[in-house]
GUMAR-794408 format. One record per residue (C-alpha): x, z, y. Coordinates in pm, whole numbers, padded with zeros to 5 digits, always signed. Example, Ala and Ser with C-alpha at 12.3 -4.5 7.8 and 13.67 -1.06 7.14 Angstrom:
BEGIN
+01230+00780-00450 +01367+00714-00106 
This chain:
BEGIN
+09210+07423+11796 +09032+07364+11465 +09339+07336+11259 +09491+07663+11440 +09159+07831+11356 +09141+07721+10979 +09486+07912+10931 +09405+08188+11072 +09139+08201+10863 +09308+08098+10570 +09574+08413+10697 +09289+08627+10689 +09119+08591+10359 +09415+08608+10178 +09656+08834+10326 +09534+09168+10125 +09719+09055+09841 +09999+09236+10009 +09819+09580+09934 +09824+09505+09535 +10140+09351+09583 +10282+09648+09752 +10139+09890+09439 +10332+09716+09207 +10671+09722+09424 +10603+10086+09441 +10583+10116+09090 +10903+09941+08978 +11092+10164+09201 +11151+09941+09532 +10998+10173+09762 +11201+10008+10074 +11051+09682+09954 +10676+09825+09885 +10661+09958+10230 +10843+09655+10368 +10552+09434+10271 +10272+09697+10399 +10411+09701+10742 +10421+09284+10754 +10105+09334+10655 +09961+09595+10969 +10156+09417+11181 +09997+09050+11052 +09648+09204+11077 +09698+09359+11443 +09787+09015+11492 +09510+08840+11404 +09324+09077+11592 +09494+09011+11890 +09371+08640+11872 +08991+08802+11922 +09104+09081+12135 +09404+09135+12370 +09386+09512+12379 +09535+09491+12053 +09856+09374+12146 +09926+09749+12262 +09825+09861+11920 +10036+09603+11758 +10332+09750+11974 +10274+10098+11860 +10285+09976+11518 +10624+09778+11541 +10761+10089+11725 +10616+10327+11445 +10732+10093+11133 +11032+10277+11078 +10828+10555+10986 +10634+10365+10735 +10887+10172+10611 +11187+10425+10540 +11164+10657+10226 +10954+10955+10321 +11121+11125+10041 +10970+11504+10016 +10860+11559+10388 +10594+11716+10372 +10442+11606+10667 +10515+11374+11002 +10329+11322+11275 +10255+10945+11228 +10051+11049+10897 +09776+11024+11105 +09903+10707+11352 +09899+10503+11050 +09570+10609+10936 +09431+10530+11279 +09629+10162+11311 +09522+10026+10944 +09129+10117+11071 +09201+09921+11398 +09361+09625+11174 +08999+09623+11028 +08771+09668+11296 +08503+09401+11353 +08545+09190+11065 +08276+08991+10921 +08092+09084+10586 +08228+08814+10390 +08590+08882+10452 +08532+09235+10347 +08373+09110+10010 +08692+08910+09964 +08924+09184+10059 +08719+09440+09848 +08827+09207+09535 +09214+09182+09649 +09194+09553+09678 +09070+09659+09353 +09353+09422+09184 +09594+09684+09213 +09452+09877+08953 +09635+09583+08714 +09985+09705+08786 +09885+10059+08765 +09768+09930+08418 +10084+09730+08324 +10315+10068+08434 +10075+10291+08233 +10093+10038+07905 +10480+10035+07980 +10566+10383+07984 +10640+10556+07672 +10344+10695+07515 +10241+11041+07565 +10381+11070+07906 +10178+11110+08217 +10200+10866+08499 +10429+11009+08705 +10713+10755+08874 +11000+10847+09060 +10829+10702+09417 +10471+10779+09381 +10374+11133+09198 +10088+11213+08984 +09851+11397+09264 +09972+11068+09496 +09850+10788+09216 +09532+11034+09098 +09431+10969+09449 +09462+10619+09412 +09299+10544+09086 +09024+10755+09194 +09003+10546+09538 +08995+10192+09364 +08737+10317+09125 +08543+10394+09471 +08635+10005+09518 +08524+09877+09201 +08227+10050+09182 +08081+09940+09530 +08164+09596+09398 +07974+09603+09121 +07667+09708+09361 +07669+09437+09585 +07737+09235+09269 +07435+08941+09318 +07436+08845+08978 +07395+09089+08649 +07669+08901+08501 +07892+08985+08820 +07771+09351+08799 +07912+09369+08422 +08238+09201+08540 +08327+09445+08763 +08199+09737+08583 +08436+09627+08298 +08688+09574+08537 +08616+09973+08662 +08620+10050+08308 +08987+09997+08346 +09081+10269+08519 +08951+10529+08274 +09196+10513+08088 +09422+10582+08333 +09237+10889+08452 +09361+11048+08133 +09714+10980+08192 +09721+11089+08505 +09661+11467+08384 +09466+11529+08660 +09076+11590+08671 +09062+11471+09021 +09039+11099+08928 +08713+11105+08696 +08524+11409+08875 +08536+11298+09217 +08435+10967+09236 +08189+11066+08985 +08046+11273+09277 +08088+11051+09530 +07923+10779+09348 +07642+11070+09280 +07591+11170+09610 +07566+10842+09738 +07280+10713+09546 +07118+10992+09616 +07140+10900+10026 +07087+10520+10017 +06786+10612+09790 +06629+10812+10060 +06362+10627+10215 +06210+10610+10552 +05813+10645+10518 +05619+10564+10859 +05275+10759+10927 +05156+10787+11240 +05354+10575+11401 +05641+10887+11319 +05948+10792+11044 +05953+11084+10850 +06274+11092+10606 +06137+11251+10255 +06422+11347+09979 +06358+11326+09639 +06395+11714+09606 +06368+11729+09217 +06597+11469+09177 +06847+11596+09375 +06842+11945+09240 +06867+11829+08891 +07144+11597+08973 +07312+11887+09176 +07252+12150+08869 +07402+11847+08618 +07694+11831+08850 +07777+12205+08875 +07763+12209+08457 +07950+11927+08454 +08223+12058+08686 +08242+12410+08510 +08271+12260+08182 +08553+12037+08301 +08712+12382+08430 +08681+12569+08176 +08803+12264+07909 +09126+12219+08209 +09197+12602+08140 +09190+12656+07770 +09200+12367+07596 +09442+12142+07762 +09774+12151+07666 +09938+12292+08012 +09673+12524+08050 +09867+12803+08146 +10019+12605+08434 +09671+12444+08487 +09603+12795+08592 +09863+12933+08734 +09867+12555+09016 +09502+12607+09112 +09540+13015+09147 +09863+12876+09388 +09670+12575+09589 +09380+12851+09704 +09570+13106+09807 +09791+12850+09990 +09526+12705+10154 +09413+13020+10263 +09739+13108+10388 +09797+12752+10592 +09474+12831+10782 +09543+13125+10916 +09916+13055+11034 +09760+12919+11365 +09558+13225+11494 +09856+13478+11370 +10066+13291+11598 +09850+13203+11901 +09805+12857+11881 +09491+12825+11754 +09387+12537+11970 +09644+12270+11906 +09830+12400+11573 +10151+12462+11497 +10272+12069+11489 +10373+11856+11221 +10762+12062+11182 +10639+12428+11180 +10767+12647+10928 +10437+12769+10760 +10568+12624+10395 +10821+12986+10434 +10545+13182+10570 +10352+13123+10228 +10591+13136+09983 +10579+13412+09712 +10763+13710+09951 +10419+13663+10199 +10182+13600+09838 +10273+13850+09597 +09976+13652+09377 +10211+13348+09334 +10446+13526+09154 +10231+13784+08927 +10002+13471+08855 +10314+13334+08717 +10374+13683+08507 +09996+13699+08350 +09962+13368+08221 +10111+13207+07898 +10336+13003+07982 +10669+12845+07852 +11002+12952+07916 +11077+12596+08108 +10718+12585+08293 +10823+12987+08392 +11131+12850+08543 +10972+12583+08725 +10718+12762+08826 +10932+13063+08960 +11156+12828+09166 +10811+12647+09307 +10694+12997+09410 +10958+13086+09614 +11025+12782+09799 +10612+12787+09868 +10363+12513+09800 +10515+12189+10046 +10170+12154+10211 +09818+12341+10213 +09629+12130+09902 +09346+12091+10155 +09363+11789+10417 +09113+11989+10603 +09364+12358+10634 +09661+12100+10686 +09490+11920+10975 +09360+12301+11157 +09721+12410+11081 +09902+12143+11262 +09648+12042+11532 +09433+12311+11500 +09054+12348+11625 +09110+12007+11885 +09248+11792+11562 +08995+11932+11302 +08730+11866+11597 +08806+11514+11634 +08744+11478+11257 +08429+11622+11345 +08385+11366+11576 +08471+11049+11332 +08259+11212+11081 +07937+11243+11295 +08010+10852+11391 +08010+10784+11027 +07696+10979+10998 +07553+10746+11235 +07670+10415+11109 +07524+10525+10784 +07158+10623+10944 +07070+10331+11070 +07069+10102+10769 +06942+10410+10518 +06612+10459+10727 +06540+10104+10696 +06330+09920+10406 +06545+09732+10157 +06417+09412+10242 +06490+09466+10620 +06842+09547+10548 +07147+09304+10667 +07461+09213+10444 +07633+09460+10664 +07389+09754+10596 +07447+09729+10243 +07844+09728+10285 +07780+10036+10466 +07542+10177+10173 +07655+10050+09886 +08057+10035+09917 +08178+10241+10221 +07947+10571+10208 +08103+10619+09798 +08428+10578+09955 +08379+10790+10241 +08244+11063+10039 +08525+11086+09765 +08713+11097+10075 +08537+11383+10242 +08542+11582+09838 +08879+11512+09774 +08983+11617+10088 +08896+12016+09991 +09139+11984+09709 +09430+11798+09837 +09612+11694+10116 +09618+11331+10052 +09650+11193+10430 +09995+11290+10389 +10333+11161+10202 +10236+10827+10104 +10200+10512+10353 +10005+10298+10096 +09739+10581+10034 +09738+10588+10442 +09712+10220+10491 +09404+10222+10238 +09193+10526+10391 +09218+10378+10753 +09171+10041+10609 +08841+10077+10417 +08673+10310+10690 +08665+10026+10887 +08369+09876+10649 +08130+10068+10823 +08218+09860+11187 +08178+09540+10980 +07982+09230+11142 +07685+09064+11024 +07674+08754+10841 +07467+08579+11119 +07751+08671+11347 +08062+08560+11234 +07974+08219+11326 +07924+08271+11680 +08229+08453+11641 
């Protein structure tokens, strides 16, 4: 029983490899093989949590049932509904597990950042990462996700000298930011990693026997004024002095009007309560004949004759999905779906309550997780999520989100023993 224990265990710490192992797959241009190796390794996790829980064997099932989904080129569907299934089974893969084994995993995780690295250094300079399997919006998403990683790593970091490691490790992915022409990957983690100092600093002070939760008000308006400067200066650079400016433009002008349009495709056609579904034909219902804006944005900027043409033949096919995971989500499940994010957002809420109103010293190895790595994460989630739809399209990406959520049901360190 000991032996059959020690390799599960052994199963366990090691098997996230497959994630980073998977990136680079992905990168070389075997998508059949990336996604090969991420559904051995759902299916391997549901497994071991079978061992601990037989409920999971139904889960498991779903999975093997749903693989072909995961594992077959997506190509440019725009959506399907296992998007979400996926999402849901990678959390359930990581339900429960013990603090340590997330530390470990954390560390696997951020590794894929090194083949991201190697492609980038590879590529011929000058070009943006963009690869014939995973796009640029697709890989911003990701670089700006392991820089979530990396970051909370380097605050649970015991040592200074581990701190520095990882923080040159994060350093990285800078780089990389730039090449990936997109602002997404530097601004919103930079938020997220804003925001979330400013909650785990929030202290619980007791007086009269009452816990009354006091904000540092002047900090947070000053770090909320810095971030609005910030983020207008980064616009303003992204729209005149960037070298595809005039598309720069002429994309956001597209993804707001879009959005706009995707959200109200349910309540024009009745089915405001559960959506249009996953195949709906709201990508023809906002293409340039519905927005006239798409195509005279198009005629008032400056762009090139090859940008015009690309742009022109974008604008009438319409945008593939609404650039906003929360308008995509209303659209195709409407107010039930966008309520039960409501739901898993208030739970996260929770989770994160509990260990912010406590003292530092009173905190568990499991509180900080939930401070100091998940709550960045979930926040760059929550931001990106206004300008992109990036629960869709890639199964890695999906794997990841639904992975990493699960932090915040991690075990104690005083329990994994008794487990």
């Amino acid at each position: 029983m000991n032996a059959r224990h020690q390799i599960f265990s052994q199963a366990d710490r090691w098997l996230d490899l497959c994630i980073p192992a998977s990136t680079a797959l992905l990168l070389t241009g075997q998508p059949l093989t990336a996604y090969s190796v991420i559904g051995f390794w759902l299916a391997a996790r549901l497994s071991l949590q079978c061992i601990k829980q037989r409920i999971y064997l139904l889960l498991l099932c779903i999975a093997l049932t749903s693989m072909g989904t995961m594992v077959l080129e997506r190509g440019s569907v725009p959506s399907d509904p296992n998007d979400l299934l996926i999402i849901a089974l990678a959390f359930a893969a990581g339900v429960h597990r013990p603090v340590q084994r997330w530390h470990v995993s954390l560390i696997q995780i951020s590794l894929c950042l090194l083949p991201i690295a190697i492609a980038a250094y590879l590529k011929s300079p000058g070009t943006l990462l963009q690869f014939p399997d995973i796009n640029v919006n697709r890989l911003s998403f990701l670089i700006g996700l392991l820089i979530s990683v990396t970051w909370g790593l380097a605050e649970i970091s015991t040592t200074s000298r581990s701190r520095l490691a990882w923080l040159a490790w994060m350093s990285v992915a800078l780089p990389l930011t730039l090449l990936s022409g997109s602002r997404a990957p530097l601004v919103l983690p930079a938020l997220a990693i804003i925001i979330s100092k400013l909650i785990a600093q929030t202290r619980a002070r007791r007086t009269t026997g009452s816990e009354v939760v006091q904000l540092p008000w002047k900090n947070t308006i000053a770090t909320l004024a810095l971030i609005t400067v910030l983020s207008a200066g980064a616009t303003q650079l992204w729209y005149h002095y960037a070298s595809d400016s005039g598309i720069n433009r002429v994309s956001d002008t597209w993804r707001t009007h879009t959005a706009l349009c995707w959200a109200k495709q349910p309540f024009r056609q009745g089915e405001a309560w559960l959506g249009l579904g996953h195949v709906n034909n709201i990508r023809k219902r906002c293409d340039s004949d519905s927005l006239p804006i798409m195509q005279s944005a198009i005629d008032n900027s400056t762009l090139t004759e090859q940008q015009r043409n690309i742009a022109g033949r974008a604008a009438e096919k319409g945008l593939p999905h609404a650039h906003n995971s929360y308008v995509q989500i209303l659209a195709e499940t409407g107010i039930v779906g966008l309520g039960a994010v409501l739901i898993a957002a208030i739970w996260i809420a929770r989770m994160v309550q509990r260990p912010r109103l406590k003292q530092a010293m009173e905190r568990t190895a499991s509180d900080e997780l939930a401070l100091k790595v998940a709550l960045p994460i979930v926040i760059y989630l929550a931001i990106t999520g206004v300008t992109t739809s990036f629960h869709l399209f890639l199964p890695l990406n999906q794997i990841l989100i639904g992975y990493l959520l699960a932090m915040f049901s991690a075990r104690p360190v005083e329990k994994e023993t008794s487990a």
